[in-house]
N, C-alpha and C positions, 0 to 999 in steps of 0.2 A: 671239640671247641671250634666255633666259626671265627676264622677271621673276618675284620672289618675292611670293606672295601672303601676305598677310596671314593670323594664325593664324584669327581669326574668319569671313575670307569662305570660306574653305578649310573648316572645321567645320561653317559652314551650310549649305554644298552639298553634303555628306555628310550631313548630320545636320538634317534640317531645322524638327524639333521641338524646337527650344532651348529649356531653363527658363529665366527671368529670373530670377534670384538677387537682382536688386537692389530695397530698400526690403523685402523681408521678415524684418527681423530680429525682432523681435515675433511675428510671427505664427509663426515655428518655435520661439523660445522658448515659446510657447502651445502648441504640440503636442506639444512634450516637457513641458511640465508636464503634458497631461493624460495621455499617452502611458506615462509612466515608472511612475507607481502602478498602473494597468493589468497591466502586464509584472509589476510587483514580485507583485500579487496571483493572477497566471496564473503564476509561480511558487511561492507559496505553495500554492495550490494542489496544485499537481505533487506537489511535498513531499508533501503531506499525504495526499495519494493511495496514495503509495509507503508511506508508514506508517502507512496503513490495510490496505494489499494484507497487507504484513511481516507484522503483526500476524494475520491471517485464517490465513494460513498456518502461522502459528508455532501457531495453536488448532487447525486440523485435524490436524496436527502430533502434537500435544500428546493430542488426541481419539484420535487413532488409536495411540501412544505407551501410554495408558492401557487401552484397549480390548485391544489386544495382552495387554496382563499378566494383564488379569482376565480372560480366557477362559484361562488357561494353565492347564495341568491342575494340581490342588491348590492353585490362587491365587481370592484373594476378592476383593469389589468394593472394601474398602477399599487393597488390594494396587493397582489399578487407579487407584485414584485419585490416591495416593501417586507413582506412577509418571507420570501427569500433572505432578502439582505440580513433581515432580521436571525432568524435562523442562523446563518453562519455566522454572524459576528458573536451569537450566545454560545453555541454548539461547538466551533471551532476558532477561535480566531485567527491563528497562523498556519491554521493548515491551510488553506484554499488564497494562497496570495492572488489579489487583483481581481477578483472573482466579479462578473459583470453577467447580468441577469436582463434576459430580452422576455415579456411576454406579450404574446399575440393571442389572436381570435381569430380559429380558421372557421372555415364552412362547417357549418351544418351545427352551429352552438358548442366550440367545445374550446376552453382555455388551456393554449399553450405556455409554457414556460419553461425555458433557456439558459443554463446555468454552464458558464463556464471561467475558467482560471488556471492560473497553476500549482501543480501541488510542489511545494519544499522540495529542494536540493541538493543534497550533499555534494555531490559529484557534479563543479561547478559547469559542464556544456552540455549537461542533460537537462532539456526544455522537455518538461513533462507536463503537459494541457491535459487540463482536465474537462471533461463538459458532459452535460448531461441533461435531457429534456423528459419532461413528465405532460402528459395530457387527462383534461379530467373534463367532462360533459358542463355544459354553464344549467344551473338549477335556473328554473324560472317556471313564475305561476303561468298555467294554463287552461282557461276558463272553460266548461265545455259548453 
């Protein structure tokens, strides 16, 4: 007949690197105090990340959105612009705070548009600008 062994001689001869558990209560309370705002702040971040990304993309978005209208044939740059505005205030409204839209007419027929603002804050001294420019060819009839 076998005898039973014991849970702990039985665990140490499989497992031979046993933690001590005992007399650390202190000192994992200390590592979760420092531990835990760490985490909280590597999640804020994240966040903040993600609604910085939103934000960039709701401008190129928006850039490109605007750029589209104003090269359309018989449309003008304030057409374009409008058509930005429009766009974000449907698509996002608090992502893109203050968001102010320039479009121009460079050389050689082609509508530009200028979208910039800033994206949402958590982390109240991070100025995060966003901007973003789309260019598209101006349509226009041409006779031969």
């Amino acid at each position: 007949m076998t005898r039973a062994v014991p849970p702990d001689r039985w665990l140490s001869r499989i497992w031979p690197l046993r933690v001590e558990r005992r007399g650390r209560g202190e000192e994992g309370f200390a590592e979760f105090v420092v531990c835990l705002p760490v985490f909280f702040l590597l999640v804020i971040c994240g966040i903040q990340f993600a609604l910085w990304s939103h934000a960039s993309h709701l401008a190129r978005a928006a850039a490109e959105q605007g750029s589209q209208v104003a090269s359309a044939y018989g449309s003008s740059q304030s057409a374009g612009s409008q058509a930005a505005y429009q766009f974000i205030n449907t698509t996002g409204p608090g992502t893109l705070t203050g968001p102010q839209v320039a479009s121009t007419t460079l050389s050689g027929g082609v509508a530009q548009v200028t979208v910039t603002g800033r994206a949402q804050a958590l982390i109240p001294w991070f100025d995060l600008t966003v901007s973003a420019t789309s260019d598209a060819p101006i349509q226009e009839y041409r006779p031969n």
